[in-house]
PQR file with spaces between the fields and no chain letter, atoms N, CA, C, O and H, PARSE charges and radii, in Angstrom:
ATOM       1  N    UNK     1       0.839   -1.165    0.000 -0.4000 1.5000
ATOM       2  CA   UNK     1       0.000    0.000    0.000 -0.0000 2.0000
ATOM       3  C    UNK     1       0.892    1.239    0.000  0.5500 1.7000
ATOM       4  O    UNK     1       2.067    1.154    0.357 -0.5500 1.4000
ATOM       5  N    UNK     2       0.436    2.198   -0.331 -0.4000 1.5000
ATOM       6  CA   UNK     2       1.071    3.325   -0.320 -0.0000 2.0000
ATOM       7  C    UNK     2       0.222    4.200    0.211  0.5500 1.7000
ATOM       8  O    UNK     2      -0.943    4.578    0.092 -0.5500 1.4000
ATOM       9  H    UNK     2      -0.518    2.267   -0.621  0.4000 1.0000
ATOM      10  N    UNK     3       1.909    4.548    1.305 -0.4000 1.5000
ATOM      11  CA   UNK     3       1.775    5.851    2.186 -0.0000 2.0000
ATOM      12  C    UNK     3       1.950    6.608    2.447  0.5500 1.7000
ATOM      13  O    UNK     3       1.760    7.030    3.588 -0.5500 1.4000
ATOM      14  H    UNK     3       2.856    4.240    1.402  0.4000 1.0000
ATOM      15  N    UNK     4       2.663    7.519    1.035 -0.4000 1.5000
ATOM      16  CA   UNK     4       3.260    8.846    0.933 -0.0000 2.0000
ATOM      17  C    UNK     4       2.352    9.953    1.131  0.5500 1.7000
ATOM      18  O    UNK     4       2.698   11.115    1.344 -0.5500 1.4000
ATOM      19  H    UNK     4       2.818    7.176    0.108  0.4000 1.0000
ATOM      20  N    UNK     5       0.717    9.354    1.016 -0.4000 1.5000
ATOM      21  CA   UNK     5      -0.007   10.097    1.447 -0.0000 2.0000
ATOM      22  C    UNK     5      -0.547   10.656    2.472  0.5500 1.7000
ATOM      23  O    UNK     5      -1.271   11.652    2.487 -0.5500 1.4000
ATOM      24  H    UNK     5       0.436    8.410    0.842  0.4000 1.0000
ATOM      25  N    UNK     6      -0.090    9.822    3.587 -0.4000 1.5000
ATOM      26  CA   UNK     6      -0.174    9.925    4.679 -0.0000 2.0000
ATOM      27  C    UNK     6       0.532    9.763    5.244  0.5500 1.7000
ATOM      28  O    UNK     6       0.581    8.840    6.058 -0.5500 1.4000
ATOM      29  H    UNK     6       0.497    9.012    3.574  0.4000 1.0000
ATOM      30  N    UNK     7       1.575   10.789    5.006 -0.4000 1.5000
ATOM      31  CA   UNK     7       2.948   10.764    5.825 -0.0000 2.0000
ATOM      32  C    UNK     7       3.532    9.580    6.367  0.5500 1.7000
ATOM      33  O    UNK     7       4.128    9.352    7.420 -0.5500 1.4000
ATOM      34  H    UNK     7       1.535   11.539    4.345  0.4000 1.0000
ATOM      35  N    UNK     8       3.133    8.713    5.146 -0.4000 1.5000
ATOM      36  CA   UNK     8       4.421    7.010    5.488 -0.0000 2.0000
ATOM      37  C    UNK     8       3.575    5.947    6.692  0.5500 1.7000
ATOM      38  O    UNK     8       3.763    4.790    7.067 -0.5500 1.4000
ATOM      39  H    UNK     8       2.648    8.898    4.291  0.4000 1.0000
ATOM      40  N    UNK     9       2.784    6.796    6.969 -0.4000 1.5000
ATOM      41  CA   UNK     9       1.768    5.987    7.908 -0.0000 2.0000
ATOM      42  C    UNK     9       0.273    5.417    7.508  0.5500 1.7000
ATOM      43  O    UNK     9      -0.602    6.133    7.022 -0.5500 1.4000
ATOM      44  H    UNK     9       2.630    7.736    6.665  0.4000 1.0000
ATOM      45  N    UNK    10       0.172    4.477    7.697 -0.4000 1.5000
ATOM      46  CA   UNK    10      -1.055    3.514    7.490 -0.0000 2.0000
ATOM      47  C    UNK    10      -2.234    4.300    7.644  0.5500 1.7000
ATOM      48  O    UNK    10      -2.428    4.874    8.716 -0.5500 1.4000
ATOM      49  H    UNK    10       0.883    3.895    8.092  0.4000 1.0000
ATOM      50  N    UNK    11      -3.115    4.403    6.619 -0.4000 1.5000
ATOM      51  CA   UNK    11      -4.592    5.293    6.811 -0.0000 2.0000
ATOM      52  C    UNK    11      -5.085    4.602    7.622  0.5500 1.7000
ATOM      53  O    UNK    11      -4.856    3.430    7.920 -0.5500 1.4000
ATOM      54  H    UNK    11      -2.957    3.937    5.749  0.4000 1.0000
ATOM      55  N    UNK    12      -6.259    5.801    8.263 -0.4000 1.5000
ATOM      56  CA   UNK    12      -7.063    5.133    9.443 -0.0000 2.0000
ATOM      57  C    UNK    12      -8.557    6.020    9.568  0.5500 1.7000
ATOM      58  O    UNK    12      -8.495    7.238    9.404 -0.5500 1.4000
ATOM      59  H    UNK    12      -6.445    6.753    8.020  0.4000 1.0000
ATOM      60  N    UNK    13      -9.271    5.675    9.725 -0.4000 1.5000
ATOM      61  CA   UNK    13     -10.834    5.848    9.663 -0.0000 2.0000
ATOM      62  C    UNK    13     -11.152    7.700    9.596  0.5500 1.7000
ATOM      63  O    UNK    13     -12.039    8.173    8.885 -0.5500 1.4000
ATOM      64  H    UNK    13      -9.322    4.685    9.858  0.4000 1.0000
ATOM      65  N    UNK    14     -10.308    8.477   10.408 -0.4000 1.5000
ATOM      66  CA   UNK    14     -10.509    9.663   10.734 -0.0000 2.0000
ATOM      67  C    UNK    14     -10.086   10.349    9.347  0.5500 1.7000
ATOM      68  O    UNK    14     -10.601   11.392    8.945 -0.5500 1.4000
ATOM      69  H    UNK    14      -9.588    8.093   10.986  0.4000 1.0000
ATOM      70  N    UNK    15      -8.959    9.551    8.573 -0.4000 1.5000
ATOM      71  CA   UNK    15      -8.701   10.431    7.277 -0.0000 2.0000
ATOM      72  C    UNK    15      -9.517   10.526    6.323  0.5500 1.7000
ATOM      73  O    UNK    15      -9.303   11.103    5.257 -0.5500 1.4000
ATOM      74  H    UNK    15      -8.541    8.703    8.899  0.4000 1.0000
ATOM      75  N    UNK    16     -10.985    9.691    6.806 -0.4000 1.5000
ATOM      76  CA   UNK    16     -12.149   10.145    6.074 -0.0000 2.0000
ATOM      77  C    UNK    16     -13.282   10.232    6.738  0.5500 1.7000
ATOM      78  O    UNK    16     -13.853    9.516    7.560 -0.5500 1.4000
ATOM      79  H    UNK    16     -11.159    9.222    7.672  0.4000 1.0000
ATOM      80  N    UNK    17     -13.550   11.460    6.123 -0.4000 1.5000
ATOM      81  CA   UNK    17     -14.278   12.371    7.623 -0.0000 2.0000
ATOM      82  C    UNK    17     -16.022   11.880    6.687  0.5500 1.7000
ATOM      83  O    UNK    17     -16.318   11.932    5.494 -0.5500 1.4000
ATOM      84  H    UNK    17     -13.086   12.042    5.456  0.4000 1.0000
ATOM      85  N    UNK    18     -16.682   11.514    7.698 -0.4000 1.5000
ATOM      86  CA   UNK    18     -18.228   10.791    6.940 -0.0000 2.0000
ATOM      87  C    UNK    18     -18.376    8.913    6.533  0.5500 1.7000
ATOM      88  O    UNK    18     -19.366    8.207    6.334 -0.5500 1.4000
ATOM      89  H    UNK    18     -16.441   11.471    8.668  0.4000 1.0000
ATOM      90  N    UNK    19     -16.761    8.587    6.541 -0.4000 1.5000
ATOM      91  CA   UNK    19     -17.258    7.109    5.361 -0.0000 2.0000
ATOM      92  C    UNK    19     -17.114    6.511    6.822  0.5500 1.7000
ATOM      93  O    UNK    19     -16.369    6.907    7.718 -0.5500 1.4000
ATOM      94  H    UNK    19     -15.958    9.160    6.702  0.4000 1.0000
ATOM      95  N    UNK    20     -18.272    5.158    6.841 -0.4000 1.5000
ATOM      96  CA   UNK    20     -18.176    4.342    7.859 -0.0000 2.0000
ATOM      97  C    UNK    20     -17.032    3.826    8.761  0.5500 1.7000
ATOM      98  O    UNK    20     -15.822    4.000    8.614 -0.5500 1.4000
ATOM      99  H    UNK    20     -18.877    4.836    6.113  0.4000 1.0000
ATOM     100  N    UNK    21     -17.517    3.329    9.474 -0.4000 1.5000
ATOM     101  CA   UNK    21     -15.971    2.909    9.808 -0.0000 2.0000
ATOM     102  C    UNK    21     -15.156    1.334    9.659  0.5500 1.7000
ATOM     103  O    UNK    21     -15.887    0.345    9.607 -0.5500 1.4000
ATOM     104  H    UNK    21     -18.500    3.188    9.593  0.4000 1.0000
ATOM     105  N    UNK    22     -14.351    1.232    9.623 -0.4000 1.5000
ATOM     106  CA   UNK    22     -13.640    0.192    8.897 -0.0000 2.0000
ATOM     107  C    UNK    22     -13.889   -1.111    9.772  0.5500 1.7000
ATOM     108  O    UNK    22     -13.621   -1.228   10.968 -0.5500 1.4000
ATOM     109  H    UNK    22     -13.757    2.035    9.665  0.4000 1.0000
ATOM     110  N    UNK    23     -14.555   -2.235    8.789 -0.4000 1.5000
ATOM     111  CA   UNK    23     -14.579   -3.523    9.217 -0.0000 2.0000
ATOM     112  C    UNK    23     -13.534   -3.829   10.418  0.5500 1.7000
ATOM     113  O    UNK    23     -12.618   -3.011   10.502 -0.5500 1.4000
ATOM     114  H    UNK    23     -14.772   -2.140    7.817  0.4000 1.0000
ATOM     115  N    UNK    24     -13.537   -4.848   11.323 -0.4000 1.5000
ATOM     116  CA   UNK    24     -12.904   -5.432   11.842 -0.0000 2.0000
ATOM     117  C    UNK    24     -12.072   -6.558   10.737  0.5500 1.7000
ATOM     118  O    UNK    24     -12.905   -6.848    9.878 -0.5500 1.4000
ATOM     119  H    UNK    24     -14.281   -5.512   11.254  0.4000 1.0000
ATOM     120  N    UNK    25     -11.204   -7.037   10.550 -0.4000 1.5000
ATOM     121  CA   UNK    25     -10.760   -8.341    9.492 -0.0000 2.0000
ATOM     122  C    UNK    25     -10.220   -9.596   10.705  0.5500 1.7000
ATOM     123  O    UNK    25      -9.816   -9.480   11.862 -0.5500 1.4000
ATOM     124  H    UNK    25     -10.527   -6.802   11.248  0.4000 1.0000
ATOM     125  N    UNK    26     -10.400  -10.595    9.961 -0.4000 1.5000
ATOM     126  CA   UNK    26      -9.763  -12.104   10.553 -0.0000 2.0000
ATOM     127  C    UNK    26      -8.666  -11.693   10.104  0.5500 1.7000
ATOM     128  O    UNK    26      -8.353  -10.544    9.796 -0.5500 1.4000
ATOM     129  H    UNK    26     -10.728  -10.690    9.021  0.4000 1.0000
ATOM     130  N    UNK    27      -7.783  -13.083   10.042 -0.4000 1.5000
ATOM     131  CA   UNK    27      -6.063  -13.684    9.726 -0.0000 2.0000
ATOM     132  C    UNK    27      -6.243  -13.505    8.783  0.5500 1.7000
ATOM     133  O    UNK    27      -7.451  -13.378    8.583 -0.5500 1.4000
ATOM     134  H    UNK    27      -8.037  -14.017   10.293  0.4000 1.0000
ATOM     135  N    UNK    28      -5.261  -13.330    7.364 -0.4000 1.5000
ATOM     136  CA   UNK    28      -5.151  -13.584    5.858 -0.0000 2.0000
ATOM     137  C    UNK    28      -5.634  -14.995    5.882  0.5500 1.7000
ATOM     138  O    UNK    28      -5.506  -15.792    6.811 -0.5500 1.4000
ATOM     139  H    UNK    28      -4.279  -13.433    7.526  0.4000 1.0000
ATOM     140  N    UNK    29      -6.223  -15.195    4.692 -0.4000 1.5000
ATOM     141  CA   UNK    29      -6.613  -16.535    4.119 -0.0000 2.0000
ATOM     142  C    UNK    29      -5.236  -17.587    3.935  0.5500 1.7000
ATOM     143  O    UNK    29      -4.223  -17.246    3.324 -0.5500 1.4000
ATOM     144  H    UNK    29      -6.327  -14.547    3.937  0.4000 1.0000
ATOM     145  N    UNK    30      -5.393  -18.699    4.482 -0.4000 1.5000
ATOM     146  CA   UNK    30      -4.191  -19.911    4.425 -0.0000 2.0000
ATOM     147  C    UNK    30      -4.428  -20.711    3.445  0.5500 1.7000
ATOM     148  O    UNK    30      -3.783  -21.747    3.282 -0.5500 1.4000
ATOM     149  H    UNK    30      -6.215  -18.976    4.979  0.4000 1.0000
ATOM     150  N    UNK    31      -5.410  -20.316    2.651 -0.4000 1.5000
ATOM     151  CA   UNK    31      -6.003  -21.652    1.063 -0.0000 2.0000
ATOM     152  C    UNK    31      -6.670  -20.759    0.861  0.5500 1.7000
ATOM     153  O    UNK    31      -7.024  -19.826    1.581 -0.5500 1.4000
ATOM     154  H    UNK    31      -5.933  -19.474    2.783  0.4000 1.0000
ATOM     155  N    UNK    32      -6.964  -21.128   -0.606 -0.4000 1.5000
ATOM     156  CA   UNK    32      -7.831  -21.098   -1.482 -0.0000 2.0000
ATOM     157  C    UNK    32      -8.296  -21.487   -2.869  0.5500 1.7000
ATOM     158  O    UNK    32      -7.632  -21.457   -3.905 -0.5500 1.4000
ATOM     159  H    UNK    32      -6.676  -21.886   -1.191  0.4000 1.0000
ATOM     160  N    UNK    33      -9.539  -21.854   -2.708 -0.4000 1.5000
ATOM     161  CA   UNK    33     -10.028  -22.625   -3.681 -0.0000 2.0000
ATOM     162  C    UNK    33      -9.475  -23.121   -5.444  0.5500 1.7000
ATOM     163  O    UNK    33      -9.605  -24.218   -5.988 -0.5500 1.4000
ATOM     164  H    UNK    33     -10.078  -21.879   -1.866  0.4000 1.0000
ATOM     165  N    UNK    34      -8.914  -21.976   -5.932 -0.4000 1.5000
ATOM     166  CA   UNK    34      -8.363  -21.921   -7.150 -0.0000 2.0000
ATOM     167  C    UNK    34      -7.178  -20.902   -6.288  0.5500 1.7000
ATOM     168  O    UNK    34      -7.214  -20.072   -5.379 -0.5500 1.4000
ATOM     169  H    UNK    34      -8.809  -21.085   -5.491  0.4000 1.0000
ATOM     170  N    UNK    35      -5.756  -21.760   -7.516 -0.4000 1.5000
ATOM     171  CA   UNK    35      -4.692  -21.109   -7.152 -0.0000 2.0000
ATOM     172  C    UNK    35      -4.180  -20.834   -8.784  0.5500 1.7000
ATOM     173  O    UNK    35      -4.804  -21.019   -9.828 -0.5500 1.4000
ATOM     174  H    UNK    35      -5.727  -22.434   -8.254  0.4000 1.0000
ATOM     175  N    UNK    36      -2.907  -20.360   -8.577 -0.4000 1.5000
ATOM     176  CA   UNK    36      -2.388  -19.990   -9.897 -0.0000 2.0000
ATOM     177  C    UNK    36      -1.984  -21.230  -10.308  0.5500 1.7000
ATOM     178  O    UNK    36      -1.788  -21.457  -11.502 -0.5500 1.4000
ATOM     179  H    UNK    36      -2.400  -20.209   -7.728  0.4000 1.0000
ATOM     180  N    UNK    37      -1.860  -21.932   -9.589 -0.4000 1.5000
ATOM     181  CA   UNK    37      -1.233  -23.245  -10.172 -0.0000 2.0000
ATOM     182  C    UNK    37      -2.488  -24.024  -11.103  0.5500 1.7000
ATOM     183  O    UNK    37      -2.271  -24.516  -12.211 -0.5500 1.4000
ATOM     184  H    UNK    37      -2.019  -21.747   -8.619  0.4000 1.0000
ATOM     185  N    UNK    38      -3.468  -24.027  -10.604 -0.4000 1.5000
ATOM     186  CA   UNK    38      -4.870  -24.506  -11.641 -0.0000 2.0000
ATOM     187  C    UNK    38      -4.851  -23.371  -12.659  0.5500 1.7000
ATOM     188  O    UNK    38      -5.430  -23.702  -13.693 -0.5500 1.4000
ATOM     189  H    UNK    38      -3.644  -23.627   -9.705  0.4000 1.0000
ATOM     190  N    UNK    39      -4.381  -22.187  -12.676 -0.4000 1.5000
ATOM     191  CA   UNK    39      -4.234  -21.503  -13.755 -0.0000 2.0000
ATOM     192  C    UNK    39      -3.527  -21.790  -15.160  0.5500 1.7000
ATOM     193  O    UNK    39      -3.921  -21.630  -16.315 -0.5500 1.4000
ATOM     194  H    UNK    39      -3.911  -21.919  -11.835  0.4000 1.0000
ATOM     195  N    UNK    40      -1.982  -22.420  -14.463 -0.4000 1.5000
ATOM     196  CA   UNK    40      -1.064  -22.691  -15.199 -0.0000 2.0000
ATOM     197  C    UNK    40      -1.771  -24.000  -16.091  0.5500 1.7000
ATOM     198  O    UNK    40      -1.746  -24.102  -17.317 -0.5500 1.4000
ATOM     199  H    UNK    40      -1.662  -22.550  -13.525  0.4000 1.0000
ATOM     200  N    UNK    41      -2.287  -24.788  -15.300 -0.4000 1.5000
ATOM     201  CA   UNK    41      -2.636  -26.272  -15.700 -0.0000 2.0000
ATOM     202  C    UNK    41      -1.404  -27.107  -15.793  0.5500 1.7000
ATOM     203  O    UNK    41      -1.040  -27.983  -15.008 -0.5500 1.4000
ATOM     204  H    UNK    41      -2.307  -24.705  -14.304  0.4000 1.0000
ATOM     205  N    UNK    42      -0.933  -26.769  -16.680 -0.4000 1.5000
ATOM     206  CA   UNK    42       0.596  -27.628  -17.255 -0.0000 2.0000
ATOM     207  C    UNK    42       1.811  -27.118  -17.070  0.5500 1.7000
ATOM     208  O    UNK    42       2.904  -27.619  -17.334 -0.5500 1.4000
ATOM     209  H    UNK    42      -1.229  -26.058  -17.318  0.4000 1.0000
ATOM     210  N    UNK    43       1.488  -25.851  -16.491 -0.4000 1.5000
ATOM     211  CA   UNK    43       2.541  -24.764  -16.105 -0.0000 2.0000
ATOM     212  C    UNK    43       2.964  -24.322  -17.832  0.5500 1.7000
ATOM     213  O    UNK    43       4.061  -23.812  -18.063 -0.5500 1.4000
ATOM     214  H    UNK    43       0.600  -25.444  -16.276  0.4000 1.0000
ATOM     215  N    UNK    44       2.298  -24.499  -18.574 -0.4000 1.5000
ATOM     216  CA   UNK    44       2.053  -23.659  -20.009 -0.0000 2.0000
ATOM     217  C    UNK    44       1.158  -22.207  -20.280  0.5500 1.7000
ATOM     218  O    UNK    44       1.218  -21.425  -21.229 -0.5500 1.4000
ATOM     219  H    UNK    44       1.408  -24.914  -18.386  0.4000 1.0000
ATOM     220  N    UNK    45       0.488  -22.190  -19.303 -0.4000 1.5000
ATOM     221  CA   UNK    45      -1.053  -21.356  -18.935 -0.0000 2.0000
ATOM     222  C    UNK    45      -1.477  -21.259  -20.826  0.5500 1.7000
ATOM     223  O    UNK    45      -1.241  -20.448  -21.722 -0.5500 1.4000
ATOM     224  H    UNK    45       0.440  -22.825  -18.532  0.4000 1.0000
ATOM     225  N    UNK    46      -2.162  -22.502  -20.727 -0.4000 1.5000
ATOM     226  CA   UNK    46      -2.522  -22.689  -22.053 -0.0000 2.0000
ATOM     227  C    UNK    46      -3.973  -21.887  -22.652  0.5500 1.7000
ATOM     228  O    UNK    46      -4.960  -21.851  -21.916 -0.5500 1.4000
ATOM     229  H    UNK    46      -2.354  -23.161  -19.999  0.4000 1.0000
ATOM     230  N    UNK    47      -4.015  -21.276  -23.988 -0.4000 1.5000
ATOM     231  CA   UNK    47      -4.579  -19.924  -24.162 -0.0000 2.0000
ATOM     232  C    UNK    47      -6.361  -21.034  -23.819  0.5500 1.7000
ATOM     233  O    UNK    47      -7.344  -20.381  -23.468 -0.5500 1.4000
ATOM     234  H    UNK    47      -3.214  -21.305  -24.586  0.4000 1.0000
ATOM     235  N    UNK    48      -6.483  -22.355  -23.955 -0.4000 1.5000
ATOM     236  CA   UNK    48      -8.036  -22.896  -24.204 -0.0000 2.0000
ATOM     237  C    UNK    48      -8.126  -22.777  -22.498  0.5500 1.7000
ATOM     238  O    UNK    48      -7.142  -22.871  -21.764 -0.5500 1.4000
ATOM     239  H    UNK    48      -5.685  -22.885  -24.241  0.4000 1.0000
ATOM     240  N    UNK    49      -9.400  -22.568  -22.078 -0.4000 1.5000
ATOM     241  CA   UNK    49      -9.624  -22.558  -21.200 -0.0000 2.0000
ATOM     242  C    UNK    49      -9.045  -21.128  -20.177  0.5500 1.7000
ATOM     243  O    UNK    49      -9.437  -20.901  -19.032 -0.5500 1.4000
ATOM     244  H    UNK    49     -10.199  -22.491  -22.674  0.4000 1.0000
ATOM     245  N    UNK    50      -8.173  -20.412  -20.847 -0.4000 1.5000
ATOM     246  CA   UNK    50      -7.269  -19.753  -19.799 -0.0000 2.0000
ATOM     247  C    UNK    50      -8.047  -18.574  -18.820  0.5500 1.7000
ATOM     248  O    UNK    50      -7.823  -18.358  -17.629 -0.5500 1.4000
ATOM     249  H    UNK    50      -7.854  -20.596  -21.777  0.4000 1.0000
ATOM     250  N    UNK    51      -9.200  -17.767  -19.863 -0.4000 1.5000
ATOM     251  CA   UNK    51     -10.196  -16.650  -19.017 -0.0000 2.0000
ATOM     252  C    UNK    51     -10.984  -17.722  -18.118  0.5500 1.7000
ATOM     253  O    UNK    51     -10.582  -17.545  -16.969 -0.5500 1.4000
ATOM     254  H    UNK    51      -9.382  -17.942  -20.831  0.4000 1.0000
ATOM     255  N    UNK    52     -11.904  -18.727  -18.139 -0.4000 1.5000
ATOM     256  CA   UNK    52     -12.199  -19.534  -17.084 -0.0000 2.0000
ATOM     257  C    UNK    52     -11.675  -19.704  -16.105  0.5500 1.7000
ATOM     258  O    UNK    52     -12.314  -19.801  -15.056 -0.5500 1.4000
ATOM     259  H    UNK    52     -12.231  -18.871  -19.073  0.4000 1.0000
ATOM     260  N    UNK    53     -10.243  -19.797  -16.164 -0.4000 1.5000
ATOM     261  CA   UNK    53      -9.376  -20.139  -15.142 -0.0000 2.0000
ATOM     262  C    UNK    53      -8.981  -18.781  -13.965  0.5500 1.7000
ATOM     263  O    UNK    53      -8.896  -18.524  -12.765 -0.5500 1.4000
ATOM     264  H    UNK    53      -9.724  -19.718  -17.015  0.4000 1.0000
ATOM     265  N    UNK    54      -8.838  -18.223  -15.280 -0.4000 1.5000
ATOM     266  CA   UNK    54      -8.348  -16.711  -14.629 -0.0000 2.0000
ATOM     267  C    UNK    54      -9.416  -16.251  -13.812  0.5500 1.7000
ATOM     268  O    UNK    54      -9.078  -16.217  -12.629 -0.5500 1.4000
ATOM     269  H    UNK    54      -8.908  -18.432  -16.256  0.4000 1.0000
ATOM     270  N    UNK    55     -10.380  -15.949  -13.984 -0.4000 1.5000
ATOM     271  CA   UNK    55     -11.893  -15.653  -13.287 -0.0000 2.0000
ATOM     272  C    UNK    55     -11.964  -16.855  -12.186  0.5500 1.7000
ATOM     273  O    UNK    55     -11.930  -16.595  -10.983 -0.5500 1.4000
ATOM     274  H    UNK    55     -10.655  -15.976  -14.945  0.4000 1.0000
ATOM     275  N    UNK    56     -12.068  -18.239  -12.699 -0.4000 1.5000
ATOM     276  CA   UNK    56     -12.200  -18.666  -11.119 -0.0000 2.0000
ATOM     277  C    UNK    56     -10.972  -18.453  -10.139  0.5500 1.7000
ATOM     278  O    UNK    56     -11.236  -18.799   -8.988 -0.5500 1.4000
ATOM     279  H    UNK    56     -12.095  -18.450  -13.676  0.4000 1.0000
ATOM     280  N    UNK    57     -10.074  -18.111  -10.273 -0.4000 1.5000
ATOM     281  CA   UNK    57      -8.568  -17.462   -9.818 -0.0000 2.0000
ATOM     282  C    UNK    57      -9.234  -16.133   -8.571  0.5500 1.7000
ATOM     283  O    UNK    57      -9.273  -15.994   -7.348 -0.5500 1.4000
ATOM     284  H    UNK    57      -9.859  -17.831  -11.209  0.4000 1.0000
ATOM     285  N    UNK    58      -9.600  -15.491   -9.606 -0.4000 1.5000
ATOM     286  CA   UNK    58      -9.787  -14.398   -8.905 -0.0000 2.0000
ATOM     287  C    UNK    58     -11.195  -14.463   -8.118  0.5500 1.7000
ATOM     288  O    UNK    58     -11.234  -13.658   -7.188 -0.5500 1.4000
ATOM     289  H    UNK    58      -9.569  -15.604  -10.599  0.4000 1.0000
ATOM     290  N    UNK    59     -12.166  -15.112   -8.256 -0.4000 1.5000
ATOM     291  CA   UNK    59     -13.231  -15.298   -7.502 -0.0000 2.0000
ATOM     292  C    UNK    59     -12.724  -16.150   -6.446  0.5500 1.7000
ATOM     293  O    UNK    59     -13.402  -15.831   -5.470 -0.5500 1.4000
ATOM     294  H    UNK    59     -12.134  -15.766   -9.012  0.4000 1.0000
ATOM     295  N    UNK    60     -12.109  -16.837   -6.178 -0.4000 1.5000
ATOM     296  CA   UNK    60     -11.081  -17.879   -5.142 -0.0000 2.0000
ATOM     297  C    UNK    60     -10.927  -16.732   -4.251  0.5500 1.7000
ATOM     298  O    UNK    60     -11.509  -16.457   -3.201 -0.5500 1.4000
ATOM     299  H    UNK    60     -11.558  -17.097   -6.971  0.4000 1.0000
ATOM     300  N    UNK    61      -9.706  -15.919   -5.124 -0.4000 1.5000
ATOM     301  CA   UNK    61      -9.293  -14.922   -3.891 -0.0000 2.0000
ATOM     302  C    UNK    61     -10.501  -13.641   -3.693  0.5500 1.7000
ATOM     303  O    UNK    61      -9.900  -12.588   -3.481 -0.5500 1.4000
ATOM     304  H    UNK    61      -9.234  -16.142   -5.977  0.4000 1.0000
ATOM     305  N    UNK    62     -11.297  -13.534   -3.698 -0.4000 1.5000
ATOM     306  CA   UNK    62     -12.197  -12.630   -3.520 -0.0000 2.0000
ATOM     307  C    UNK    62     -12.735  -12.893   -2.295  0.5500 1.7000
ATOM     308  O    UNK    62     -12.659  -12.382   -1.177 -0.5500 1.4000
ATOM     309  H    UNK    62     -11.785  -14.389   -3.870  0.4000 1.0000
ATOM     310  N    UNK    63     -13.299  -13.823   -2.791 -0.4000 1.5000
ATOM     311  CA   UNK    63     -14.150  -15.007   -1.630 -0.0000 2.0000
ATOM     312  C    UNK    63     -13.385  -15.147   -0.351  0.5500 1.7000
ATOM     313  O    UNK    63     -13.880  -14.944    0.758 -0.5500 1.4000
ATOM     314  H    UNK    63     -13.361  -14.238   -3.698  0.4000 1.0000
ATOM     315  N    UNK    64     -11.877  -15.585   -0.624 -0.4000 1.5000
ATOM     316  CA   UNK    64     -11.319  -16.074    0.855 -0.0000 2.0000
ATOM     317  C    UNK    64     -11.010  -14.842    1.857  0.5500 1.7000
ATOM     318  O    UNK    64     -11.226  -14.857    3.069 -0.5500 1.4000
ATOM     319  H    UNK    64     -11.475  -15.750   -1.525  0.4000 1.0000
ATOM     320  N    UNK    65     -10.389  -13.630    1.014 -0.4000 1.5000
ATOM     321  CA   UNK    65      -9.861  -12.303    1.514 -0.0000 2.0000
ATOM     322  C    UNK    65     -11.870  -11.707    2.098  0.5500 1.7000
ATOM     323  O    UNK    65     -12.040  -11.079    3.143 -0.5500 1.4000
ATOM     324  H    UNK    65     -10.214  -13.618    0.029  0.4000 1.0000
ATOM     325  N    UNK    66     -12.465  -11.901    1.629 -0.4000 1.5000
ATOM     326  CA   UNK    66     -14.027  -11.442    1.703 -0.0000 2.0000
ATOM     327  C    UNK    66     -14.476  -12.074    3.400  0.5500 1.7000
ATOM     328  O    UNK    66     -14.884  -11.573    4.448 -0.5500 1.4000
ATOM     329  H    UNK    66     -12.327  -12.411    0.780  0.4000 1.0000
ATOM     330  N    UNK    67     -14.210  -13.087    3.034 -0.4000 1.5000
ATOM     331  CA   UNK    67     -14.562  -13.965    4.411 -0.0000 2.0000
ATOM     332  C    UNK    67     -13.880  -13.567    5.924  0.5500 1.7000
ATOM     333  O    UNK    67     -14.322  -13.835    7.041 -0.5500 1.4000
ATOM     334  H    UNK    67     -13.879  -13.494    2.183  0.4000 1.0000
ATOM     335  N    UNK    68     -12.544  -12.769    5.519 -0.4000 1.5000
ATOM     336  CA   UNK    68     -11.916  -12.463    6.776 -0.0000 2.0000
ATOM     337  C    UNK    68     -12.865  -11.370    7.384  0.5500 1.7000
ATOM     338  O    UNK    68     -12.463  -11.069    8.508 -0.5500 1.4000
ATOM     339  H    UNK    68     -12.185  -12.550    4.611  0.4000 1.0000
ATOM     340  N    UNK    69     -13.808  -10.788    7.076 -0.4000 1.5000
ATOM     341  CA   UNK    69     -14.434   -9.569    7.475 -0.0000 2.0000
ATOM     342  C    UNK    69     -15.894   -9.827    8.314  0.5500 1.7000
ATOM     343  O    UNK    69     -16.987   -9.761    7.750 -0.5500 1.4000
ATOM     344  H    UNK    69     -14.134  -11.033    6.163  0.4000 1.0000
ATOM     345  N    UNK    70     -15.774  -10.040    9.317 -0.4000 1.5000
ATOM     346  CA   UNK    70     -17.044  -10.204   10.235 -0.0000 2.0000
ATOM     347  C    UNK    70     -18.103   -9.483   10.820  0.5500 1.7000
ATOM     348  O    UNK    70     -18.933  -10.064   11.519 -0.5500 1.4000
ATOM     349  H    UNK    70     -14.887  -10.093    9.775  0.4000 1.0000
């Protein structure tokens, strides 16, 4: 992340004056469902199939990073 905007320090709820306030989060995700490696398939990342892959890729990590938020 970048924090040149805030003087090198991590934003925090007050630097926006009105927007809710910030989820609590769990641990980072330790798995998930689709990895890059089901991307690769053959470790070729072969062009048939490859947007399928890529999309369930990123719905994997959506989902797991999504879930840390209670």
């Amino acid at each position: 992340m970048r924090c040149n905007g805030y003087g090198g320090r991590k934003p925090v709820v007050e630097d926006f004056p009105g927007a809710p306030p910030f989820p609590e989060a769990g641990a980072p995700p330790t798995s998930y469902a689709v990895t890059i490696v089901d991307v690769a398939v053959d470790g070729t990342f072969p062009a048939e199939g490859f947007e399928e892959h890529e999309q369930a890729w990123a719905r994997a990590a959506i989902t797991a990073w999504s879930q840390r938020i209670g």
